[in-house]
C-alpha positions in Angstrom: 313.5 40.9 225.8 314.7 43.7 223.2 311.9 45.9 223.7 313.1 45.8 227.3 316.2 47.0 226.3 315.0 49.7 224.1 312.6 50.5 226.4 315.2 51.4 228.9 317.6 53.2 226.4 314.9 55.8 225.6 314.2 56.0 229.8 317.9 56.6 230.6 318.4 60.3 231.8 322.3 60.8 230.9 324.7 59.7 228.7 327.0 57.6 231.0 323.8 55.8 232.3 323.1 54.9 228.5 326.5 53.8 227.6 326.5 51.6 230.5 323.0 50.4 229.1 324.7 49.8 225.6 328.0 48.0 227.0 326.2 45.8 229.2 323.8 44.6 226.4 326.3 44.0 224.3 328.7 42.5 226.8 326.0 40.1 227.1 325.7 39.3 223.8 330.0 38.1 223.6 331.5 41.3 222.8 333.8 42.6 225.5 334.7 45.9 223.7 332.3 48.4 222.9 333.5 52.2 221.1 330.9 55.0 220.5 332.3 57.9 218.9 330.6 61.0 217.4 332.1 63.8 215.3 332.0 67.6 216.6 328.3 68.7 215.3 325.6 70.3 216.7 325.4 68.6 220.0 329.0 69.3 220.8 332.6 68.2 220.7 334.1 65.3 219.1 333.0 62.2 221.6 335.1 59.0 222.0 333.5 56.6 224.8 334.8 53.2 225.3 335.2 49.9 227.6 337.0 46.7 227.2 339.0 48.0 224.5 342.7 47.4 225.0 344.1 49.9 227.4 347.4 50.9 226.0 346.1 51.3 222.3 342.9 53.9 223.1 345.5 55.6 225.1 347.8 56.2 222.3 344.2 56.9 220.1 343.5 59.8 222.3 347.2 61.1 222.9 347.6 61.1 219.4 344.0 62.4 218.3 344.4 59.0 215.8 340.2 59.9 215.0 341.9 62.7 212.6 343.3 59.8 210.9 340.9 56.7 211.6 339.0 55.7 208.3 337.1 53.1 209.7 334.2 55.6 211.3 334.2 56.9 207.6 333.8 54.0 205.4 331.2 52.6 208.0 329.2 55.7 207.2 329.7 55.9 203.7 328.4 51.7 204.0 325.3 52.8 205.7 324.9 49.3 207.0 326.5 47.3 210.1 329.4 45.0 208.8 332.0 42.6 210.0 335.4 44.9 210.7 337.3 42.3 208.4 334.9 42.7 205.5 335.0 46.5 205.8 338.9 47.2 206.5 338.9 45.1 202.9 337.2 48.3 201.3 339.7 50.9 202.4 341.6 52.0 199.2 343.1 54.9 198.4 344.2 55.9 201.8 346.1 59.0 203.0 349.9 58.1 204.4 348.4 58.7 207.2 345.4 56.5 207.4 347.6 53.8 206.0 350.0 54.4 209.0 346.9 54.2 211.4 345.9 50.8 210.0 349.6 49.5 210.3 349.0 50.4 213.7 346.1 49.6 214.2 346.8 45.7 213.3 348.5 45.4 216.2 346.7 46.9 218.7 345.2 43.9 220.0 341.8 44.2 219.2 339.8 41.4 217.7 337.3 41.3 214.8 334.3 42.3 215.0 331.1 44.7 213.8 331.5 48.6 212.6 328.0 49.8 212.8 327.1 53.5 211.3 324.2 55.1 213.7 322.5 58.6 212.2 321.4 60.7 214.5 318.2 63.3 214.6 320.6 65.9 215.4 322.1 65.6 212.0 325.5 64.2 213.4 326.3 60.2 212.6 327.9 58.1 215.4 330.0 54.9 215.3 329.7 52.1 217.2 332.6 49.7 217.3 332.1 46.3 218.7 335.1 43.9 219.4 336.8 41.5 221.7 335.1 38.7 220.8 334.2 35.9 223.2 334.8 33.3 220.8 336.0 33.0 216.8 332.2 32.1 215.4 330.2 34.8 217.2 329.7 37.0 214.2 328.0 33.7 212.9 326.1 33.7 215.2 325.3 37.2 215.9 321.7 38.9 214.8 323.3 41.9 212.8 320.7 43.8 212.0 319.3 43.3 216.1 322.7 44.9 217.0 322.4 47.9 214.7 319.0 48.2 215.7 320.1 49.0 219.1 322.9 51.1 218.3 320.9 53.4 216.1 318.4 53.6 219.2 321.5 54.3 221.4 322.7 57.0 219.2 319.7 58.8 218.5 318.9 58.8 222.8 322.6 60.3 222.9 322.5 63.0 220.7 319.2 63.8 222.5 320.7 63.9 226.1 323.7 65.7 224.7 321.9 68.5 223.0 319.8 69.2 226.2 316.3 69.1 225.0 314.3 66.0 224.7 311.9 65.5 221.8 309.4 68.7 220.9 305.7 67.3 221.8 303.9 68.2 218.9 300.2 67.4 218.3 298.7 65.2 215.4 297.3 68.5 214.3 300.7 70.3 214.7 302.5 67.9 212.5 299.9 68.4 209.9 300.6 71.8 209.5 304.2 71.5 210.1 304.3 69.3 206.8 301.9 71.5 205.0 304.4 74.3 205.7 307.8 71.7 204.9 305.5 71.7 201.3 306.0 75.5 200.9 302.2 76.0 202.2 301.2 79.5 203.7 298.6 79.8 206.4 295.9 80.6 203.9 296.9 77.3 202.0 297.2 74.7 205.3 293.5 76.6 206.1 291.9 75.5 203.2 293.5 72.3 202.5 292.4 71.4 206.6 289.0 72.8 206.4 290.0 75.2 210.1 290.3 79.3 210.4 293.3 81.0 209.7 293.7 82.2 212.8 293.4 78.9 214.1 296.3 78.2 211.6 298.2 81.0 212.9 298.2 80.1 217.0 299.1 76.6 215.5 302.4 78.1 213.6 303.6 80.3 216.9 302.9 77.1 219.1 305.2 74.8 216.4 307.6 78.1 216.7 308.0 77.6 220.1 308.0 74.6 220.7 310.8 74.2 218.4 312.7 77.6 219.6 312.5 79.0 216.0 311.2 82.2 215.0 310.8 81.7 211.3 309.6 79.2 208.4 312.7 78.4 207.0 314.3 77.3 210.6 311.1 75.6 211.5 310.9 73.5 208.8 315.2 72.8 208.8 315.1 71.9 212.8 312.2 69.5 212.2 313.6 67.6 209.6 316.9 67.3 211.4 315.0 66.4 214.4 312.9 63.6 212.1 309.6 65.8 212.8 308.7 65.5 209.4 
């Protein structure tokens, strides 16, 4: 069952336990080659996972850095929906000499069609994930595309959590109340009328929200939560 499968995406404890995760769901579902790849942002470097892809092509991708060059991440983003890698490689125009020379190359690197799906992540980075090597012509017929971005977006998100060290900030119902009260431009006077509580009840609330978010100010506390989908 999916919520099996998300269940255990949000459960795995590092990132080459939930790449397995994603690459053996998706094997299962007829695609032999899965890519994840994240741009350098806040959780880190530039990340390029892979398996099934054709061996000789991701070796020239990463010997070459080819991501500097690779529009399909980018025009999957700009999207901002799964597609079918046929239907999307139709809407890359005006392309760098470069990017044009990556698609030359790229067309005969042996990998199939398949689905470009954009993921964006709580850390404020996007991720790709890449799904090829069909096991037969019709499967993108057949294929639930929004299940598969679905799953992808979940895989993301759990990655760019395990990647940036820290796991979701536990706040309480009446944490997030203030925390959106304050994301309004609220002081603690405000958020203590407007809730009917003390405002030095308002006060421990804010330094809790501070630390549980490692912030020491308004302005960061309200930025970090809304990167990390808090509010």
């Amino acid at each position: 069952m999916i919520s099996d499968v998300l269940a255990a995406i949000e459960q795995a404890s590092d990132p080459g336990e939930l790449f397995d995760l994603m690459t053996d769901y998706f094997a299962a579902q007829g695609f032999g080659g899965v890519c994840y790849v994240a741009p350098r942002g806040v959780t880190g470097h530039y990340t390029l996972l892979e398996r099934g892809m054709p061996a000789e092509w991701m070796e020239y991708y990463r010997e070459h850095s080819l991501h500097l060059h690779d529009p399909i991440p980018g025009m999957a983003f700009r999207l901002g929906r799964a597609e079918r890698l046929d239907i999307l490689m139709k809407s890359l125009t005006s392309l760098t000499s470069d990017e044009q020379a990556f698609l030359e190359a790229f067309k005969s690197s042996g990998i199939t069609n398949g689905l470009a799906i954009p993921a964006f992540g709580p850390m404020g980075r996007p991720g790709f994930i890449g799904l090829t090597q069909l096991a037969h012509p019709a499967l993108l017929d057949e294929i639930d595309i929004p299940l598969a971005a679905a799953v992808a977006q979940q895989v993301h998100s759990r990655m760019e959590r395990l990647q940036s060290g820290s796991e979701w900030p536990q706040l309480s119902p009446r944490e997030r109340e203030i925390l959106a009260l304050m994301a309004q431009g609220k002081s603690n006077t405000d958020i203590a009328t407007i809730l009917a509580i003390a405002p030095p009840t308002v006060a421990t609330h804010v330094r809790r929200i501070f630390a549980k978010l490692s912030v020491h100010d308004r302005v960061n506390c309200v930025a970090k939560a809304l990167a990390l989908h808090l509010i």
